[in-house]
Biopython code that builds the backbone (N, CA, C, O; Angstrom):
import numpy as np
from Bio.PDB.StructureBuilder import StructureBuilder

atoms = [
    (1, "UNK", "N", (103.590, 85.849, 86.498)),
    (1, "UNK", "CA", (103.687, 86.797, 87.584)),
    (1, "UNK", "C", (104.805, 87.777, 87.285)),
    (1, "UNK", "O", (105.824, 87.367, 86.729)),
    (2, "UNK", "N", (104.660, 89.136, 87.648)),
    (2, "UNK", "CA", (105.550, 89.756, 87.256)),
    (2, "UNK", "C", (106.598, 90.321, 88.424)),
    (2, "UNK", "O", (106.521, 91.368, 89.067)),
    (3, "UNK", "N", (107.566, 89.308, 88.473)),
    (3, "UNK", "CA", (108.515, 89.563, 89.340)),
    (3, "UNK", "C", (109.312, 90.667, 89.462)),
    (3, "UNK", "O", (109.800, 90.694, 90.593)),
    (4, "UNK", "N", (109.726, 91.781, 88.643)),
    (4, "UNK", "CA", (109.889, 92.883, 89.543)),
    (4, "UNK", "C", (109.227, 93.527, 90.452)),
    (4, "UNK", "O", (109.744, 93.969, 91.479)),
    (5, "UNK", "N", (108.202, 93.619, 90.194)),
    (5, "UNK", "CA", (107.184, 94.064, 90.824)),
    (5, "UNK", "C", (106.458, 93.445, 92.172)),
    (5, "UNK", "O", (105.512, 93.941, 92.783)),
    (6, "UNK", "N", (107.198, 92.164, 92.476)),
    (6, "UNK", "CA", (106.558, 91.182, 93.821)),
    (6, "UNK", "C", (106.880, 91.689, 95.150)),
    (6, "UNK", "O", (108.077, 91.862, 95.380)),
    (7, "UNK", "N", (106.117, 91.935, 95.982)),
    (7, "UNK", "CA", (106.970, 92.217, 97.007)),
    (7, "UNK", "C", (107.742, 90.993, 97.221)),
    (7, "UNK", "O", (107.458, 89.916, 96.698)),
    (8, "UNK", "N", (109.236, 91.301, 98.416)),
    (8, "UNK", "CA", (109.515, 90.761, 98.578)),
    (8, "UNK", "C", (109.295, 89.768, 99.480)),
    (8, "UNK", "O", (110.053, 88.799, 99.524)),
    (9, "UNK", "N", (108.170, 89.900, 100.353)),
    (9, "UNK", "CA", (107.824, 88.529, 101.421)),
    (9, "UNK", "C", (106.813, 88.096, 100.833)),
    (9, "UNK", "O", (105.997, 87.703, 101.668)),
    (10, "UNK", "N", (106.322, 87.923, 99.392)),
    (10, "UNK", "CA", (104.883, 86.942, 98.872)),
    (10, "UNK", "C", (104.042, 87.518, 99.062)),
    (10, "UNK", "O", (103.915, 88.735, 98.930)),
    (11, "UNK", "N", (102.760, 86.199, 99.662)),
    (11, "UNK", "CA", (101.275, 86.930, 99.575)),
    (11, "UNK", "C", (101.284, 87.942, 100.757)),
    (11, "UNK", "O", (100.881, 89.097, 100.618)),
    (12, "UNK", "N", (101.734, 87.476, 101.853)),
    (12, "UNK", "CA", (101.315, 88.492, 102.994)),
    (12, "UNK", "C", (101.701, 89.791, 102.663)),
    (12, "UNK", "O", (101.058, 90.763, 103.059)),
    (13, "UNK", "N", (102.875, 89.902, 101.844)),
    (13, "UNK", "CA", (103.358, 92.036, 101.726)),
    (13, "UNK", "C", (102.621, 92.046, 100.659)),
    (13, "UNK", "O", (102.609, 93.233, 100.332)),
    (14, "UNK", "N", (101.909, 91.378, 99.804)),
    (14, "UNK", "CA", (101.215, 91.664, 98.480)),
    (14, "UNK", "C", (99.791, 92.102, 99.096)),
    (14, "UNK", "O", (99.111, 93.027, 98.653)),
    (15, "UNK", "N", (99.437, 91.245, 100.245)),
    (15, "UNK", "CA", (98.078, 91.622, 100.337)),
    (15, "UNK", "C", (97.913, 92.434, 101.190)),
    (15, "UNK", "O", (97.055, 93.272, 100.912)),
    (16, "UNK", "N", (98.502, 92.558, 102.354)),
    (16, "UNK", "CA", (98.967, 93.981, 103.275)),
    (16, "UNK", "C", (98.976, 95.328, 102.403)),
    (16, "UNK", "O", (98.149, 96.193, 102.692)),
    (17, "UNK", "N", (99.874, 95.543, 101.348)),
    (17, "UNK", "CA", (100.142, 96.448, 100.497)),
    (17, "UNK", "C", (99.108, 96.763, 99.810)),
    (17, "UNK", "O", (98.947, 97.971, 99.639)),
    (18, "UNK", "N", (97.928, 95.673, 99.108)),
    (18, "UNK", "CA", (96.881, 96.122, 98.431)),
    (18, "UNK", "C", (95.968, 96.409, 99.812)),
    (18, "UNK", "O", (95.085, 97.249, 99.642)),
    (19, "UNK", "N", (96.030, 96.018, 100.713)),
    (19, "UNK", "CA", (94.884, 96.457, 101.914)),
    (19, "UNK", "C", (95.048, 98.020, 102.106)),
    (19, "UNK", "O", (94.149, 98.761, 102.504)),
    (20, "UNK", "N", (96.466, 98.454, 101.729)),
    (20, "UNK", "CA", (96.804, 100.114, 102.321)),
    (20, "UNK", "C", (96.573, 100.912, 101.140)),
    (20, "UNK", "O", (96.216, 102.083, 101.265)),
    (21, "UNK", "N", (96.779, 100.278, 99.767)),
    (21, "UNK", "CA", (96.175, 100.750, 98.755)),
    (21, "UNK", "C", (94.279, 101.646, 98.683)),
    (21, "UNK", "O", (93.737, 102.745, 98.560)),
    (22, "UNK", "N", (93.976, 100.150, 98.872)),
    (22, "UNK", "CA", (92.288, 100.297, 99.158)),
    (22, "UNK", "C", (92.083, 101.357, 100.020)),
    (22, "UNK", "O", (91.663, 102.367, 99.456)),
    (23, "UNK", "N", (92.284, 101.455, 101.447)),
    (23, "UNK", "CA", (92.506, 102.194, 102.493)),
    (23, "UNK", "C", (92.297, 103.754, 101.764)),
    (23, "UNK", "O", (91.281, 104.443, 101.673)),
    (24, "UNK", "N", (93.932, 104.042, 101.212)),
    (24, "UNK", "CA", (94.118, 105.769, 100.524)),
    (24, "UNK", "C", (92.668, 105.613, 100.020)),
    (24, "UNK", "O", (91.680, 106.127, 100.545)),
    (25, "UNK", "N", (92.693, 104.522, 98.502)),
    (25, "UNK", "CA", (91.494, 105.452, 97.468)),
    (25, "UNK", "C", (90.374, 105.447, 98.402)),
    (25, "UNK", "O", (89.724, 106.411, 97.997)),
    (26, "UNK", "N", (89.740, 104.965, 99.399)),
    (26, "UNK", "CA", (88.626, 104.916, 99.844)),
    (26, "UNK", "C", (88.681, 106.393, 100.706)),
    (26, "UNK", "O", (87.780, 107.232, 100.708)),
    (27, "UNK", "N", (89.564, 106.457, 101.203)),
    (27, "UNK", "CA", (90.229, 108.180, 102.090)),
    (27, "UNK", "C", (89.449, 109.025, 100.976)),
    (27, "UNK", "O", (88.475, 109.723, 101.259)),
    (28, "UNK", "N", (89.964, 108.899, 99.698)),
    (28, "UNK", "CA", (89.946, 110.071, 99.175)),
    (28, "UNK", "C", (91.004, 111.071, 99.462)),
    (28, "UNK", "O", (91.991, 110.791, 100.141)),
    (29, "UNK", "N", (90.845, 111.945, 99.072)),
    (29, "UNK", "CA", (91.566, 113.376, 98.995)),
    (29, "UNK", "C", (93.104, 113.621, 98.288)),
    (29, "UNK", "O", (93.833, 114.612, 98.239)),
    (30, "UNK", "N", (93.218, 112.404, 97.831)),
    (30, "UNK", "CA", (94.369, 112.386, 96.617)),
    (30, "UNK", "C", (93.672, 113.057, 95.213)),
    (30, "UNK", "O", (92.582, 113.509, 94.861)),
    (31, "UNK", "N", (95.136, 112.800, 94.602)),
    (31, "UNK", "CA", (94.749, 113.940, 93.083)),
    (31, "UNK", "C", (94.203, 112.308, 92.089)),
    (31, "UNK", "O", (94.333, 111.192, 92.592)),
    (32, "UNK", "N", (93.797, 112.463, 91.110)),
    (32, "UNK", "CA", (93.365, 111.778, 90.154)),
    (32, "UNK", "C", (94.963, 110.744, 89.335)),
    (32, "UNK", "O", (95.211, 109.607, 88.933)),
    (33, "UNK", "N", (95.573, 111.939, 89.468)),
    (33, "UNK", "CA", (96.963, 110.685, 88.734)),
    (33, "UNK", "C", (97.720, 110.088, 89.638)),
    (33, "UNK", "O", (98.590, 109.260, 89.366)),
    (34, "UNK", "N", (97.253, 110.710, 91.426)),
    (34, "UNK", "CA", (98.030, 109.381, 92.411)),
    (34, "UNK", "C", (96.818, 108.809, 92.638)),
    (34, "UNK", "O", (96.786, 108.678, 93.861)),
    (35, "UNK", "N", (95.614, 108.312, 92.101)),
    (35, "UNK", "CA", (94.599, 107.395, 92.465)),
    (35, "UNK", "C", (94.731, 106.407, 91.171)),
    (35, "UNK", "O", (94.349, 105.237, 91.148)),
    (36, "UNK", "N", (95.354, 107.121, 90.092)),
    (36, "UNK", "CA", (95.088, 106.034, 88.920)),
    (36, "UNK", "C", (96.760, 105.390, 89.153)),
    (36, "UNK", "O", (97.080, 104.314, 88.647)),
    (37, "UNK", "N", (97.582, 106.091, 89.856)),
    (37, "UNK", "CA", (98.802, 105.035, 89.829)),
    (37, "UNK", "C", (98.937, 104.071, 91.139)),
    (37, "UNK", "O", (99.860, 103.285, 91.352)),
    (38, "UNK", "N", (97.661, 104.344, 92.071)),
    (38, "UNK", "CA", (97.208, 103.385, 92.840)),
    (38, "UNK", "C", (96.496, 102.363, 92.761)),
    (38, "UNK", "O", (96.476, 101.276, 93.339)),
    (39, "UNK", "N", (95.695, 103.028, 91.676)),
    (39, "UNK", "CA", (95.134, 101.905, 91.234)),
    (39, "UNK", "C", (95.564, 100.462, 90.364)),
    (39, "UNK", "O", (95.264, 99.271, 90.440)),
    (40, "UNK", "N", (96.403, 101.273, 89.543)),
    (40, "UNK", "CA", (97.538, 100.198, 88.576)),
    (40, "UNK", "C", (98.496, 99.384, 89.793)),
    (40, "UNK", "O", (98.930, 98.234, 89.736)),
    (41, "UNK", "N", (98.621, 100.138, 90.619)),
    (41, "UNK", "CA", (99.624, 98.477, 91.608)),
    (41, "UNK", "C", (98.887, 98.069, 92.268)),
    (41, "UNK", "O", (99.192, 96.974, 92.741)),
    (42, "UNK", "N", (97.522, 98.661, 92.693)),
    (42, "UNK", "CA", (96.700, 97.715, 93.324)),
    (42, "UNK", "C", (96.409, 96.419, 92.284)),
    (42, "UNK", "O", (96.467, 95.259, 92.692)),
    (43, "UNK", "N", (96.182, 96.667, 91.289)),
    (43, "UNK", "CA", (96.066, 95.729, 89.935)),
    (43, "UNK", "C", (97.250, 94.620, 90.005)),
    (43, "UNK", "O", (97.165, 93.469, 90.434)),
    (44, "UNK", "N", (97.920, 95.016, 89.682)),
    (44, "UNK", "CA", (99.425, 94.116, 89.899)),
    (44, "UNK", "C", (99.464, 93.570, 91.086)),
    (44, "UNK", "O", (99.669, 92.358, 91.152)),
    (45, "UNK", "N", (99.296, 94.260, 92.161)),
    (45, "UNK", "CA", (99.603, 93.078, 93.581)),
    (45, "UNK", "C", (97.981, 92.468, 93.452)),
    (45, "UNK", "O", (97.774, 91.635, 94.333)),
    (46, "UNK", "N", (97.160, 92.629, 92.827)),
    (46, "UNK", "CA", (95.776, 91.244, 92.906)),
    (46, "UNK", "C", (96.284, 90.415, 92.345)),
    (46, "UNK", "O", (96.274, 89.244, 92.723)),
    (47, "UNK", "N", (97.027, 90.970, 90.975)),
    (47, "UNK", "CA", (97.505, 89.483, 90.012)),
    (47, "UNK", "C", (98.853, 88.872, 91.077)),
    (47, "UNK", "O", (98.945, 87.666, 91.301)),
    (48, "UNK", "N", (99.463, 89.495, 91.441)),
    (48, "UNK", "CA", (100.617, 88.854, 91.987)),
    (48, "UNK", "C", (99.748, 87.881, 93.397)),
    (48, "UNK", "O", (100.194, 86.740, 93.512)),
    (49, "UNK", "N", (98.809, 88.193, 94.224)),
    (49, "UNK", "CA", (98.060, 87.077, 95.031)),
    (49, "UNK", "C", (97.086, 86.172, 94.746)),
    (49, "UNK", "O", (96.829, 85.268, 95.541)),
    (50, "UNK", "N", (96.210, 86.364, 93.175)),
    (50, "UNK", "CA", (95.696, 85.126, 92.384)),
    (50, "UNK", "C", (97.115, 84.365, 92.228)),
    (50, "UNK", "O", (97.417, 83.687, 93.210)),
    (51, "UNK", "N", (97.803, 84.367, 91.427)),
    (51, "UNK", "CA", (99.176, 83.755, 90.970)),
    (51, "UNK", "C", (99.427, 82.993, 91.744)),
    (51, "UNK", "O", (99.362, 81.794, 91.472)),
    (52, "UNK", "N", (99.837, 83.488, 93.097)),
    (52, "UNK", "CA", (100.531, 82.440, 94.414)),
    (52, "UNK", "C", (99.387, 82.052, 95.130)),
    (52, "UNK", "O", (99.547, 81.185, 95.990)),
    (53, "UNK", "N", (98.149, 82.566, 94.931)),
    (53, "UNK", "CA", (96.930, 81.200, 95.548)),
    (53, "UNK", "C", (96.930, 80.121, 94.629)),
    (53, "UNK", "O", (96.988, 78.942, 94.979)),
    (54, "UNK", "N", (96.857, 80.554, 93.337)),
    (54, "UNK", "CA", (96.985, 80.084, 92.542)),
    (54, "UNK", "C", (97.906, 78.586, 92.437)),
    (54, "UNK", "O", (97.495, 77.588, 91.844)),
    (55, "UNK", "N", (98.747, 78.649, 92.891)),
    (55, "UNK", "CA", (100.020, 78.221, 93.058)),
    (55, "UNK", "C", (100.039, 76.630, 93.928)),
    (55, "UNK", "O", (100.250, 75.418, 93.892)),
    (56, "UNK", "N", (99.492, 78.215, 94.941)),
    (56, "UNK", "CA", (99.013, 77.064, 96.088)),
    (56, "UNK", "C", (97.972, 76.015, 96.034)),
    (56, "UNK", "O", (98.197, 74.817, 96.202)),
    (57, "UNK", "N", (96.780, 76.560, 95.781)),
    (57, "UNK", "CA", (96.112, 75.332, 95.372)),
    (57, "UNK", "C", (96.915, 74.212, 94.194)),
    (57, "UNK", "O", (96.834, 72.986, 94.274)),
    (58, "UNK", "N", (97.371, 74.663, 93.555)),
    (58, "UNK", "CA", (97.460, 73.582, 92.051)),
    (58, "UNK", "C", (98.807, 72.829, 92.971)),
    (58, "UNK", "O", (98.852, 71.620, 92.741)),
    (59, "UNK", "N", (99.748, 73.248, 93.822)),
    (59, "UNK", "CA", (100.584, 72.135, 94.922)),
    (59, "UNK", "C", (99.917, 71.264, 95.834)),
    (59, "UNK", "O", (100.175, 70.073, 96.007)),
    (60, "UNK", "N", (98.492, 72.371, 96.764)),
    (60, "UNK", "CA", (97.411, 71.120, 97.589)),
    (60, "UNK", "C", (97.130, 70.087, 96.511)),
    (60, "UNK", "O", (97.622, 68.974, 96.697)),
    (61, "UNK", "N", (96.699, 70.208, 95.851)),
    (61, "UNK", "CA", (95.820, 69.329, 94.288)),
    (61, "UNK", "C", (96.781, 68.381, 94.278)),
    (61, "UNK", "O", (96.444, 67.220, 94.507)),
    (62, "UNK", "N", (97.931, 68.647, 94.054)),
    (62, "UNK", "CA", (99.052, 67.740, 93.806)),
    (62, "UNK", "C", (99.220, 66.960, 94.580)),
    (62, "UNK", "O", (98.954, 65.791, 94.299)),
    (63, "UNK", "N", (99.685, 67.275, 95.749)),
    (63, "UNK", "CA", (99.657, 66.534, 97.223)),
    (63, "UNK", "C", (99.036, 65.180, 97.471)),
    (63, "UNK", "O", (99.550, 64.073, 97.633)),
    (64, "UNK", "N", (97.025, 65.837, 97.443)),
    (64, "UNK", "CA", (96.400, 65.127, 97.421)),
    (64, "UNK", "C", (95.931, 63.994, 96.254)),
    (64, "UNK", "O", (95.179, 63.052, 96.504)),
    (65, "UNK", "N", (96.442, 64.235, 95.120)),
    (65, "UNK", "CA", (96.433, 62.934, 94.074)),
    (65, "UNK", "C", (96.881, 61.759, 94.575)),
    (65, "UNK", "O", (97.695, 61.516, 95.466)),
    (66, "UNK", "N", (95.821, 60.634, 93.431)),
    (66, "UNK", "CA", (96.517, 58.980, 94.175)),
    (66, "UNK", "C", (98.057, 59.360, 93.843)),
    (66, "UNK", "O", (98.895, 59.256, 94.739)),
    (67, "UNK", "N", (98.381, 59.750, 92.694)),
    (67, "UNK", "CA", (99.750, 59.271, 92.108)),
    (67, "UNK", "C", (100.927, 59.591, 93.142)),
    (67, "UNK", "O", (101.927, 58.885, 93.277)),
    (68, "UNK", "N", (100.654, 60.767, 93.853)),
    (68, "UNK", "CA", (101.325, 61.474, 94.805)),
    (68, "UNK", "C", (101.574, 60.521, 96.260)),
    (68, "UNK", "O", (102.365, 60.779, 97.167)),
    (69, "UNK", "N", (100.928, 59.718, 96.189)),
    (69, "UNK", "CA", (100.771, 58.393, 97.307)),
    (69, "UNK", "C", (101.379, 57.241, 96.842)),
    (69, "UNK", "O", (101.401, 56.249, 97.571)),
    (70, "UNK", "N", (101.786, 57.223, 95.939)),
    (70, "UNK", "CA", (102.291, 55.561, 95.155)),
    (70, "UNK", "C", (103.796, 55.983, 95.374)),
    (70, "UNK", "O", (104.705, 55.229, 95.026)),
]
sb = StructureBuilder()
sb.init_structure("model")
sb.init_model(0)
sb.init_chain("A")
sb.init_seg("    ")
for serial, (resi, resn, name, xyz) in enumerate(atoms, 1):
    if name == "N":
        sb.init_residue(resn, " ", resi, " ")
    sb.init_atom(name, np.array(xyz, "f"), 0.0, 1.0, " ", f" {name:<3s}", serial, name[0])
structure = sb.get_structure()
């Protein structure tokens, strides 16, 4: 995950932020090099909310193992 780039409250400002992303390009009426540099952090905040689902599941998984019960 590329931590400069995380927001700072996790998934919720990651996925809020790509929701307002989507939002503009779907608007339209931006220029072509603020849609392609929207598009590149929309890119980065998807990887940054696979990562921490990511995350999350492979800790549920954990949780729920026998070994995690012994």
């Amino acid at each position: 995950m590329t931590k400069a780039k995380d927001p700072g409250n996790g998934y919720e400002a990651a996925r809020d932020e790509l929701v307002g992303i989507v939002a503009k390009l779907e608007a339209g009426g931006i220029s072509l090099e603020e849609s392609v540099a929207l598009w590149e952090r929309g890119e980065v905040l998807a990887k940054i909310c696979t990562d921490l689902l990511d995350s999350a599941r492979q800790a549920v998984a954990e949780a729920e193992s026998p070994a995690a019960t012994d």
